[in-house]
N, C-alpha and C positions, 0 to 999 in steps of 0.2 A: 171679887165682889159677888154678891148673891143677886139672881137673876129676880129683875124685877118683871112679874108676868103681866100684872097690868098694861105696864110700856109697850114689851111683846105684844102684846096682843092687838091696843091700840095701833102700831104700828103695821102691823100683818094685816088690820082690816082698811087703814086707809091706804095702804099700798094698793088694795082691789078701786079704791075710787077714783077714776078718770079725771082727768087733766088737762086746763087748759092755761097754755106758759105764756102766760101776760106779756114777756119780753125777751125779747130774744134778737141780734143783728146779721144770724142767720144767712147767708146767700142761699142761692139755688143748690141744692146737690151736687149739681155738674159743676159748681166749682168747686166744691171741697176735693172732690173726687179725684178732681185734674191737678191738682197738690199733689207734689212730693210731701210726704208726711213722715216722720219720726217723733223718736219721744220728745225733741224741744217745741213740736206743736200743741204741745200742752201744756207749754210755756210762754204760747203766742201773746196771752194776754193779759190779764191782769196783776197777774205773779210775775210779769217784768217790773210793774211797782217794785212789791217787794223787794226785789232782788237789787234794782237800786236803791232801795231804802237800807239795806245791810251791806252797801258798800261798792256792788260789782259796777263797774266804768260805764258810761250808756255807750259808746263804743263794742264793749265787749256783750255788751244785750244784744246790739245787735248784728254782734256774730252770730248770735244762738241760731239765726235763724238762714244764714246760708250755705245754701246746701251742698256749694264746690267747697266746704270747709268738709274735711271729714268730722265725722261721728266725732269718734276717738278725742279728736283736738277741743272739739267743742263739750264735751263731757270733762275736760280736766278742767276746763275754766268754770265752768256750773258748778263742778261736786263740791267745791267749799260754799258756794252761797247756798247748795240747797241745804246743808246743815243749819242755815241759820234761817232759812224762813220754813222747815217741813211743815213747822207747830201750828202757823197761820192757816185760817179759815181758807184763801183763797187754795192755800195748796191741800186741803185737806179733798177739796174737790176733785182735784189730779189724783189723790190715793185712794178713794172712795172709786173711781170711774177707773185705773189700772186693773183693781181689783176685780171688778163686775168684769172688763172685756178683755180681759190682755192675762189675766190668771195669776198675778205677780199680788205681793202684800204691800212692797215700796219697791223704793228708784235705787238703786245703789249699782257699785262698781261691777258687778255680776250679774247684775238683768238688763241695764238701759238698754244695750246691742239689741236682746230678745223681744224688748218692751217696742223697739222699733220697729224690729221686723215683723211682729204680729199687727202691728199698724198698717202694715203696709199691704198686710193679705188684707185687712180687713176693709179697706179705703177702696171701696168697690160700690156700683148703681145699689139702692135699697143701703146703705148705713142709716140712712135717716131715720127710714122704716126701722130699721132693729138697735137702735137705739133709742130715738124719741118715743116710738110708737109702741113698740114689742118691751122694751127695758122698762120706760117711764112708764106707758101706760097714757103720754100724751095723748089730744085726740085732735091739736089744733096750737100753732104754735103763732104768736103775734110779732113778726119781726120787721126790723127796718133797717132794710139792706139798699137803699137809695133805688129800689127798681118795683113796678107789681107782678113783673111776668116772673115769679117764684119758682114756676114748671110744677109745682104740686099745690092738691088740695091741702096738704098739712101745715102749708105756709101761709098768714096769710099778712097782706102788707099795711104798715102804719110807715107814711112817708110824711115829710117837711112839710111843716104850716108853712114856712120861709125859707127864703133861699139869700146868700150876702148880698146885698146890697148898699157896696163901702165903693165900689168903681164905674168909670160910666160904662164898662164894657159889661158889668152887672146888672146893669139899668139898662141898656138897650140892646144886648143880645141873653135876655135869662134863660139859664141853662135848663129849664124847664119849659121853654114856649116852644121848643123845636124849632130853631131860626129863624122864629120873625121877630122882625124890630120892634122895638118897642118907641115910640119918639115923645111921650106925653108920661103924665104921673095916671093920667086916664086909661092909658095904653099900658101901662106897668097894671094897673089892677084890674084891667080885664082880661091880661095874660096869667093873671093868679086866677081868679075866679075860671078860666076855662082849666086853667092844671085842677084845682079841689076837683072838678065836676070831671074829669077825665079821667082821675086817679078814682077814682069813686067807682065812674062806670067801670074801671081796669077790676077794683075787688079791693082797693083800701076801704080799712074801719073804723083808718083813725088818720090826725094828722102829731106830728111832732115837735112841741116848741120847746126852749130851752126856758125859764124863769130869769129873770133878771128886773134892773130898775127900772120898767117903766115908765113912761111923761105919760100926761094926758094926750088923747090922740089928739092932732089940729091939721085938719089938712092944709089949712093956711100954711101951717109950720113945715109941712111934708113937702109940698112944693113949692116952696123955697128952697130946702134942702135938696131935692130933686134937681132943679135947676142947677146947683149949686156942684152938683157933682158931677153934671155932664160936662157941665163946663168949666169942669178944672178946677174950679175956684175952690172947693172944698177943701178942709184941710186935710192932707195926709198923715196919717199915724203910722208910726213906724213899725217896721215889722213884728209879729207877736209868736213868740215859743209856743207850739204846741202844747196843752189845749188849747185853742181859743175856743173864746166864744164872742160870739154878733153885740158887736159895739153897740149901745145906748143911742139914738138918735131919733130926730122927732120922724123919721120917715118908716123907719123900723115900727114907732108906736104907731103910726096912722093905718101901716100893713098889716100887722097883724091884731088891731081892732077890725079891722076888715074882715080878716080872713077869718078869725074866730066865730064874727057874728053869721060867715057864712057857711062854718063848720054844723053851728048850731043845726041851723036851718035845712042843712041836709043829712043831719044826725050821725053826723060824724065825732066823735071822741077826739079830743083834744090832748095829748097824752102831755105833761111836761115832767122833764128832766129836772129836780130840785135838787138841792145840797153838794155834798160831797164828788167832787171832780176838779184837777188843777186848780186853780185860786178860787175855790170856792164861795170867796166873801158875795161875790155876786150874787150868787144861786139860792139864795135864801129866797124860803116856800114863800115869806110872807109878803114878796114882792107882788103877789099873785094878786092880794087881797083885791086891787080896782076891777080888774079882768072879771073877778067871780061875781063880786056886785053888779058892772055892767050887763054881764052876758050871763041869767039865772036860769037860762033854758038850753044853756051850751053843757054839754057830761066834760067833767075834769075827773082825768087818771092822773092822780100824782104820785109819781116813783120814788122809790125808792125811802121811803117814809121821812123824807127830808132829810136825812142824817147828814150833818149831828141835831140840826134843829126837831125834836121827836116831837116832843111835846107839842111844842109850835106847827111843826104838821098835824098832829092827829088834830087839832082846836078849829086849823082848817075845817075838816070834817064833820065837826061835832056843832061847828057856827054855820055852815054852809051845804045846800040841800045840793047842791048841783057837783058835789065832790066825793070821791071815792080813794080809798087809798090801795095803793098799789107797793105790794113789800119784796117786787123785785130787787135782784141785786146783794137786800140786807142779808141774805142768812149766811152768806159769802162773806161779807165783811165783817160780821160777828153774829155768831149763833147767840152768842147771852142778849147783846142788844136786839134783834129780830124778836127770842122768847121773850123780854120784857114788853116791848113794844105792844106786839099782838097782846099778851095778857091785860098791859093797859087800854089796850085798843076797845075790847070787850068788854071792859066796863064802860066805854065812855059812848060809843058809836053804837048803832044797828047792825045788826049781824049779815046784813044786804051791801055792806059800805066797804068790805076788805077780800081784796087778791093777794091769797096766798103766794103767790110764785112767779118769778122769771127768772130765766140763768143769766141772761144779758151776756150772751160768748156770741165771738162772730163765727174764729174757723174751727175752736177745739169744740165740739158738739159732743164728744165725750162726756164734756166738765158739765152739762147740762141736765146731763140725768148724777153726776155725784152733788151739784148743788141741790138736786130734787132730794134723794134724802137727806141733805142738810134740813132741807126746809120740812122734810116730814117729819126729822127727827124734833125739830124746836118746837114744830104745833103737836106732837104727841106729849113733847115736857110738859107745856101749858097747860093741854088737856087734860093728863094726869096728875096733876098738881091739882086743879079746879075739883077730879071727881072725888081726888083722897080726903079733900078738906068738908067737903060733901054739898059742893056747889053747883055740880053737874051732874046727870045720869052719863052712861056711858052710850046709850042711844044717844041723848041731846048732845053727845061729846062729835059723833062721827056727823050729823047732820050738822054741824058749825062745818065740819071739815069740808065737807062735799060742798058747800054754800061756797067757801073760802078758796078751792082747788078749782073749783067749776061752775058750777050755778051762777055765783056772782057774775065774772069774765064774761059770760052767755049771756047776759042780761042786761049787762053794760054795754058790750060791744054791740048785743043783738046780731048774734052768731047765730046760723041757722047751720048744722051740723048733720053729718050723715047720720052718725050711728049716737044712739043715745044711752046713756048713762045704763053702765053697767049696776047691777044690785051690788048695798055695801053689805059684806057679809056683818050682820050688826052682832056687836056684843051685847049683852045682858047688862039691863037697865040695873 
């Protein structure tokens, strides 16, 4: 095919504009580090979908990942599934990030052995540094690793608006208060308002809620149901397969009306997880809609551009001042649907309303900078598409970009940053 130098070019100037990764689950360093690591760690996560989606046994996934199995064993069982998902976005992220650190083009029966062992030199203090920072060009990554103490400036933490509250051992010793009891619905939410204000003062910028069907809040309702679970009385639901998510109940809505109006109040971001994940039917964005009416001075980051509901997210946006979209995740799940998105996005919203980027990986940190060119590559399609039709200059092209990689994220979160934005080397208007 003939070199499109536009795209080049595009491409090579926003590689120079700094970054900041809206989403990421991230731990500290010192645990990746303290990992045994080979090439099936870059199979730790999302690409286990796949893999049982073309068939492999969820038994045999998760061989992949113990490591008194040898290598060898564990590569004859992979090598036929990864023919049948290489094509997929998620794995494309694995062959994008082999390539940049590990020197190899793919995975095949004659490099995996090498693909590991260079893993293994490389899984040393500072990878985060040369990859996030040095590779991506990140300058500030947003993750929610259940902790604040990150051990780096480069992390910085978004923890639980909620925590379950389905047992009385949930309700009177929450894993968040540090061992004090809890014995009242009074004492369950002054144990949440002192976690916001603790996680705060720790260096959270956000908190994390999952979307679902909310009830109107009633505290009437909360405690009764409060009561109802200390004491046995409530019903029990029976175990639930991995995903769950936090059962619908009026104590849930009274909590997190709570906690939200107190997120506002100390300018905390509200981040929610919308659409696609295990039984999705829940996760619909549009569940959101009372929460935003209620709380118009509370910042919503909604992820993952609701998919598949797109449309219906972005209206979000476009109806509501207090919402921002956030296009983590998507350029991993499909690069087409990501480019369309944003390209709809841009006609519909403010060019102040959309975050380009988050890898959402927890242990492969690799796959983090190969989703970043994913996602450079989808917002250079867009761009270059808008300036050939003659909708855009190629200045105005990179300054949406830098807004969309960084600026936005900055001004949303109200990140205060060491170092500041590097110059875009700009193309010619």
């Amino acid at each position: 095919m003939p070199r499109d130098k536009l795209r080049e070019k595009l491409f090579e100037a926003i590689e120079e504009i700094k970054v900041v990764d809206c989403h990421e689950h991230l731990p500290p360093e010192s645990v990746r580090v303290a990992r045994k690591v080979d090439l099936f760690t870059l199979f730790s996560h999302y690409t286990k979908g796949d893999l049982a989606r073309a068939g492999m046994a969820e038994n045999e996934i998760q061989l992949l990942s113990k490591e008194d199995i040898s290598l060898d064993s564990r590569w004859r069982l992979f090598a036929p599934f990864w023919e049948k998902i290489r094509y997929t976005s998620y794995s494309r992220a694995v062959l994008i990030a082999i390539r940049k650190f590990y020197g190899e083009n793919d995975i095949n029966q004659g490099n995996y052995q090498k693909i590991s062992e260079r893993m293994k030199e490389m899984n040393q203090p500072g990878i985060y540094q040369r990859i996030l920072k040095e590779a991506g060009g990140i300058q500030v990554v947003l993750t929610q690793c259940g902790r604040t103490r990150t051990e780096s400036e480069l992390l910085k933490p978004i923890m639980p608006l909620t925590y379950p509250m389905e047992t009385s051992e949930e309700l009177l010793y929450p894993p968040f208060a540090a061992g004090r009891r809890t014995g009242s619905l009074d004492d369950y939410l002054e144990s949440c308002r002192r976690y916001l204000l603790q996680v705060k003062k720790e260096g959270a910028v956000g908190l994390k809620l999952m979307t679902q069907p909310f009830g109107p809040p009633s505290r009437r309702q909360a405690l009764s149901f409060f009561k109802r679970i200390i004491t046995g009385k409530a019903k029990r639901e029976p175990p639930r397969r991995w995903p769950t998510f936090p059962l619908s109940h009026p104590l849930l809505d009274y909590i997190t009306e709570e906690m939200v109006n107190l997120a506002g109040k100390e300018n905390l971001v509200v981040a929610v997880h919308t659409g696609y994940w295990g039984d999705f039917r829940r996760l619909h964005p549009l569940h959101l809609i009372p929460l935003l009416q209620r709380h118009p001075e509370t910042r919503f980051d909604i992820y993952h551009c609701g998919y598949p509901w797109v449309r219906e997210t972005l209206m979000l946006a476009k109806g509501f001042s207090n919402v921002w979209l956030n296009f983590c995740w998507t350029h991993i799940i499909s690069q087409k649907f990501a480019t369309e998105s944003l390209d709809e996005a841009l006609d519909l919203l403010p060019n102040n309303k959309i975050l380009a980027f988050g890898g959402d990986y927890r242990d492969p940190v690799e796959k983090v900078y190969g989703h970043l060119v994913m996602a450079r590559e989808d917002i250079v399609q867009l761009l270059s598409t808008r300036i050939r039709r003659g909708s855009l200059k190629e200045n105005e092209a990179l300054r949406l970009a830098r807004l969309w990689f960084y600026d936005n994220p900055v001004s949303l979160y109200r990140l205060t940053l060491s170092t500041g934005q590097a110059p875009v080397h700009r193309a010619r208007g």
